[in-house]
C-alpha distance (Angstrom), angle and dihedral (degrees) to the residues before:
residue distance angle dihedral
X1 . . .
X2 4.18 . .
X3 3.82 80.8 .
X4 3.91 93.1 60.2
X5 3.34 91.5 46.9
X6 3.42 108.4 58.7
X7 4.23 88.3 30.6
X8 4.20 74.0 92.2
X9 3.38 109.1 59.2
X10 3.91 92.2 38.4
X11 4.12 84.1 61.8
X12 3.84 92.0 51.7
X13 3.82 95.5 80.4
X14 3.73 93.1 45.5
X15 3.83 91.4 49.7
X16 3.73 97.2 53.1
X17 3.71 89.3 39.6
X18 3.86 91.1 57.7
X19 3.97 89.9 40.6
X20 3.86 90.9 62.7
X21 3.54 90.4 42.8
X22 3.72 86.6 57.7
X23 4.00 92.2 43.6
X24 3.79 87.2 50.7
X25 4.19 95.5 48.5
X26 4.20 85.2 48.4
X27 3.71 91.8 47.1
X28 3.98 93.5 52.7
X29 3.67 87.3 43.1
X30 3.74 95.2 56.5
X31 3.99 117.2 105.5
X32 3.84 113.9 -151.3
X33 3.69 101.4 -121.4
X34 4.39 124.5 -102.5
X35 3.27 103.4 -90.8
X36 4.41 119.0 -176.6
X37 3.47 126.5 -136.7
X38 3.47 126.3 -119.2
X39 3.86 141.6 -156.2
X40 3.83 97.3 19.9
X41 3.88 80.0 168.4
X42 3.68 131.3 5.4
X43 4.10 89.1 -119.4
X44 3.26 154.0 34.5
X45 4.01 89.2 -114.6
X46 4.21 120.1 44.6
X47 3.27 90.1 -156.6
X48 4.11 121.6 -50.7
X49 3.94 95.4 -12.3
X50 3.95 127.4 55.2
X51 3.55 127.2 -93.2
X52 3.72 136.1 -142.2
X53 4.22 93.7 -89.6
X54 3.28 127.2 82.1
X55 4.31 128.7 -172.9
X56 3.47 122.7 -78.3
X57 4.01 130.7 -100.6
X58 3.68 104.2 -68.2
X59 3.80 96.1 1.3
X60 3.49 118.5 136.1
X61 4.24 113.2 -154.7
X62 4.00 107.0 -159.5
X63 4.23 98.2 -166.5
X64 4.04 122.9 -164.0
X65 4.12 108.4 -166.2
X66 4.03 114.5 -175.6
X67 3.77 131.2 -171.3
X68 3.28 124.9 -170.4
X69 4.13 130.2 -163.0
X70 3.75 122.2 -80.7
X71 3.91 120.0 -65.8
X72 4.01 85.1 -138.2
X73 4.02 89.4 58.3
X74 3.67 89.3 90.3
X75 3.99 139.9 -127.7
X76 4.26 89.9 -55.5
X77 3.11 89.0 64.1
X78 4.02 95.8 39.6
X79 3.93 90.1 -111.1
X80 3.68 83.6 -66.4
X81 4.31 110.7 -39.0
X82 3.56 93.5 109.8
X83 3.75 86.3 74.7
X84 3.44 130.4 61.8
X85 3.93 142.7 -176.9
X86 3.71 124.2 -172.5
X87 3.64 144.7 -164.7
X88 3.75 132.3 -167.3
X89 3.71 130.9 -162.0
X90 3.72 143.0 -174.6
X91 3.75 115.5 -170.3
X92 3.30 131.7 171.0
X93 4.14 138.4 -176.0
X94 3.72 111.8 -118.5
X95 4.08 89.3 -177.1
X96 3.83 127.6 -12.8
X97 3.99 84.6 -86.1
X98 3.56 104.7 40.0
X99 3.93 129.5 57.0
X100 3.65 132.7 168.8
X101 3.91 133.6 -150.1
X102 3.38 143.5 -162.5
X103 4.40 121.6 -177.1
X104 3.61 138.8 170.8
X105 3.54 126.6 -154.3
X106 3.85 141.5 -162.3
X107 3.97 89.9 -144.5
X108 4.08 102.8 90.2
X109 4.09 83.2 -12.5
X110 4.37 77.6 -98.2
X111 3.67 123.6 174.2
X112 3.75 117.6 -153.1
X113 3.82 130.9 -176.8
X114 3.58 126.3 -170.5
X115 3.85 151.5 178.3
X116 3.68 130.4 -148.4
X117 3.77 123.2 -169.1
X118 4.37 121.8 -176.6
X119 3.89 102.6 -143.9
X120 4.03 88.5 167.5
X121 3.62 123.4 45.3
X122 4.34 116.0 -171.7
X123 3.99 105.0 -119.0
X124 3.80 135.6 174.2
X125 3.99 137.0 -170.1
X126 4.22 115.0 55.4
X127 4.05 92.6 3.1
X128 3.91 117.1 24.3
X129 4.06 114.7 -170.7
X130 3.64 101.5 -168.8
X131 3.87 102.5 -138.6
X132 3.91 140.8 10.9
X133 3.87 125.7 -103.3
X134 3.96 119.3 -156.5
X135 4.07 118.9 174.0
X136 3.83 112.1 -143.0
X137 3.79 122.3 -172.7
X138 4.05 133.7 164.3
X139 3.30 152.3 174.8
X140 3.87 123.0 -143.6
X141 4.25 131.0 -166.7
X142 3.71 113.8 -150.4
X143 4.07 95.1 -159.3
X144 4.30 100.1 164.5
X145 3.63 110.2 120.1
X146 3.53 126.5 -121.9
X147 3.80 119.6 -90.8
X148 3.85 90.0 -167.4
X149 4.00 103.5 110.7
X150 4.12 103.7 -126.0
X151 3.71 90.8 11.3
X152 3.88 109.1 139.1
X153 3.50 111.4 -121.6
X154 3.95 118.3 -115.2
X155 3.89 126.3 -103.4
X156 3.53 123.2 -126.0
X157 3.47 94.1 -102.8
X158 3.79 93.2 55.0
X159 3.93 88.4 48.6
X160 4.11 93.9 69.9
X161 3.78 131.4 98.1
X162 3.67 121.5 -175.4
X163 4.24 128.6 -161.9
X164 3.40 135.0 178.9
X165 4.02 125.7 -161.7
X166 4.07 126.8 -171.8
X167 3.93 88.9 -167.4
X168 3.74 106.3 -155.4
X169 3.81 124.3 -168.4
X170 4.15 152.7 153.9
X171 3.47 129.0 -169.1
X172 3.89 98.4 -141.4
X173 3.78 98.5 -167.1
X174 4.19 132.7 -14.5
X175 3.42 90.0 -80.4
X176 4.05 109.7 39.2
X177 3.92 123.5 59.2
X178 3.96 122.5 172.0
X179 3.25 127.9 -177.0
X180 4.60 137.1 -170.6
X181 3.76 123.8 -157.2
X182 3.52 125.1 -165.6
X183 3.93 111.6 -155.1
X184 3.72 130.5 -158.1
X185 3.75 102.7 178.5
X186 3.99 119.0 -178.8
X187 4.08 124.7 -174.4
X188 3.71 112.7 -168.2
X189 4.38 84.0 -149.1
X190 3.50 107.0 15.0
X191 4.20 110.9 -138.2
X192 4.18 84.3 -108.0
X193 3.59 129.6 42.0
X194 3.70 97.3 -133.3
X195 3.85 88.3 50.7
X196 3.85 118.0 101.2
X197 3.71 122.2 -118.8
X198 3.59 92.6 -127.5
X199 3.58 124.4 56.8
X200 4.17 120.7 -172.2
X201 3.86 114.5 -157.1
X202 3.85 136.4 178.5
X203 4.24 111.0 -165.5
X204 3.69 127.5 -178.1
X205 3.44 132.2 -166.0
X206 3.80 147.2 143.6
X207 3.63 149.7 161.3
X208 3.91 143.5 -102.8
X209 4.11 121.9 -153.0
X210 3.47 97.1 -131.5
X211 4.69 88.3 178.4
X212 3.79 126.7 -22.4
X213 3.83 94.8 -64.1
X214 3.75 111.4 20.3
X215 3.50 126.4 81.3
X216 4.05 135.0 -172.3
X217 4.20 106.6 -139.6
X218 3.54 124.7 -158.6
X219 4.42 126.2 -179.4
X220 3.87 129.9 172.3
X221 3.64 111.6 176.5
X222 4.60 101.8 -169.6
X223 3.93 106.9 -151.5
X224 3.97 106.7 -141.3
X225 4.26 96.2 -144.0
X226 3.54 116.4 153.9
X227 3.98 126.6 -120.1
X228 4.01 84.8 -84.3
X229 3.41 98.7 73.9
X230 3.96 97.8 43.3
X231 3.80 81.7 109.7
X232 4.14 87.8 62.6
X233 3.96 114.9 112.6
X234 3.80 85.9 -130.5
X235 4.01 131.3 116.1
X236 3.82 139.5 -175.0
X237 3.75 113.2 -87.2
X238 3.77 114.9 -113.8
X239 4.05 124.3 176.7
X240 3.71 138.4 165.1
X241 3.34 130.9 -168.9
X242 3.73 160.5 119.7
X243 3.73 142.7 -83.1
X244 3.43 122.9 -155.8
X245 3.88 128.2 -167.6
X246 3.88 130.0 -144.8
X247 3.80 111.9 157.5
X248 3.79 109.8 -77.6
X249 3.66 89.8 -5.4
X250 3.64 122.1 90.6
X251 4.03 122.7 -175.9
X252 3.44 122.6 -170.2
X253 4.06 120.8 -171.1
X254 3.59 120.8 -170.9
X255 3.94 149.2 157.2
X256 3.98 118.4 -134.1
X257 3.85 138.2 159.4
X258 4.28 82.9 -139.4
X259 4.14 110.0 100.3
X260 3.73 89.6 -179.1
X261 3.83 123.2 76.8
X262 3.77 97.3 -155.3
X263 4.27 137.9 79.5
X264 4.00 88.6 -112.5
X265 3.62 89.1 53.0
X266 4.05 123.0 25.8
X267 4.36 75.4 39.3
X268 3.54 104.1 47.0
X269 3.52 107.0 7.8
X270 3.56 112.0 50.3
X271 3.65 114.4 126.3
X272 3.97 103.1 175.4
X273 3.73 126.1 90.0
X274 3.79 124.1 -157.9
X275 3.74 90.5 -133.9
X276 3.45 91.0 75.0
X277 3.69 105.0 41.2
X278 3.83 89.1 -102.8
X279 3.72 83.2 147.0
X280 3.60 130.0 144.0
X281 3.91 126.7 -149.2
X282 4.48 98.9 -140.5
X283 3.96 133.6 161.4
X284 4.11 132.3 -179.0
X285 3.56 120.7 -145.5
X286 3.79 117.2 -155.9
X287 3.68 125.3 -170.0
X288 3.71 120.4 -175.9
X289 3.97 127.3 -158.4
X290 3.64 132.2 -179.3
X291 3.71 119.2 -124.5
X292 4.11 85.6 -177.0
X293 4.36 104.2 107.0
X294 3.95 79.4 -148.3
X295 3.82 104.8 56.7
X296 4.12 106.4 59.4
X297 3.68 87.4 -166.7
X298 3.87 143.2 16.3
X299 3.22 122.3 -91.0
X300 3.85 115.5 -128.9
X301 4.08 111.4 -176.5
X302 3.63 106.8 -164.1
């Protein structure tokens, strides 16, 4: 009988012993849980071209994008603030994934409406995918007349562009964000004769957190033309910038040798180079608002 009764408390070191053997098996089971990052970029543009995010379910993005003259054009014309080109946009987010956009711009007096859809989002923890994957596409109306004397107007048909993105980025760390963008660019009547109708492109861009709110932006969008059209006015793209953050408001200030605020244009069209001070002084405004009755305010992770 004294056996059986200390038989217990002999066992009680061998129990706890195999409970934190147990605990320590569980613990080196556990898998930290997928988590997705956020706020790759600040906006839905990085600085001319689109980035990988898109507006949030019931989100409506209301976009101001000014142009002003060239810097080169002197102090007559204020080093270019007497002139001005604009663009205005109205976006809005059909799910967390998908937005849609519509935008008219003084450049050409074009209309463009697009769609963009996230098929990839970056995650870490239990499953990591390396990089994000957003599909852009859009359509764009070139309605400004011609100011050729005799010059036969052009028909509808002739007035479309089309473009297609696969926007590709990572955010490597809280600070550094980079971004490639395959372009397939088609114009139904190219701007110049000599011109092809379709245009390939490859751009690059990204961003580095300089403090919690402010940003420095760079793009480069690299027009593949063959050795034919060398004799083409046109140039690569190139801007540089920043993006600044203020609640719902986000401003974005930048120098670029690109008049035109669209793919057909700042892609294909842009007939300013940097080495000659054909640069222009631009910013976007973006303004965010919730259409959800639940959210009082929009929700802008930095």
């Amino acid at each position: 009988m004294k056996l059986l009764r200390i038989i217990p408390f002999l066992l009680i070191p061998l129990l706890g012993a195999a409970q934190d053997d147990l605990l320590g098996e569980l613990e080196k089971q556990a898998v930290p849980p997928t988590v997705p990052v956020v706020a790759t970029f600040k906006s839905t543009r990085i600085i001319n071209g689109h980035s990988v995010e898109t507006v949030k379910r019931n989100h409506m993005d209301f976009r101001i994008s000014h142009r002003f003259g060239r810097l080169n054009s002197g102090a007559y014309e204020l080093f270019g603030l007497d002139q001005a080109t604009i663009r205005l946009g109205l976006e809005y987010g059909v799910t967390d994934n998908l937005m849609i956009g519509i935008g008219r711009s003084s450049e050409q007096k074009a209309y463009d409406f697009f769609g963009k859809y996230r098929v990839l989002r970056q995650t870490t923890g239990a499953r990591t995918v390396p990089v994000s994957v957003t599909l852009f596409g859009s359509t764009v109306i070139r309605t400004v007349r011609s100011f050729i004397p005799g010059e036969q107007e052009r028909s509808f048909q002739d007035k479309l562009s089309y473009t297609g993105q696969v926007l590709i980025a990572r955010k490597f760390s809280e600070r550094l964000s980079l971004q490639l963008t395959p372009t397939y660019l088609y114009r139904n009547q190219p701007e110049l004769a000599a011109d092809d109708q379709l245009l390939l492109a490859v751009g690059i861009g990204g961003r580095y957190k300089i403090s919690k709110r402010v940003s420095l932006n760079g793009e480069y969008f690299w027009a593949l033309r063959d050795k034919s059209s060398a004799a083409l006015p046109y140039y690569n793209s190139l801007a540089v910038g920043f993006d600044i953050e203020t609640g719902g408001h986000v401003f974005q200030l930048h120098f670029t040798n690109s008049l035109g605020m669209i793919e057909k244009q700042f892609i294909g069209e842009t007939v300013g180079t940097w080495g000659k001070g054909d640069i222009h002084y631009g910013f976007n405004i973006s303004r965010t608002f919730s259409l959800d009755k639940k959210s009082k305010r929009a929700a802008t992770d930095w």
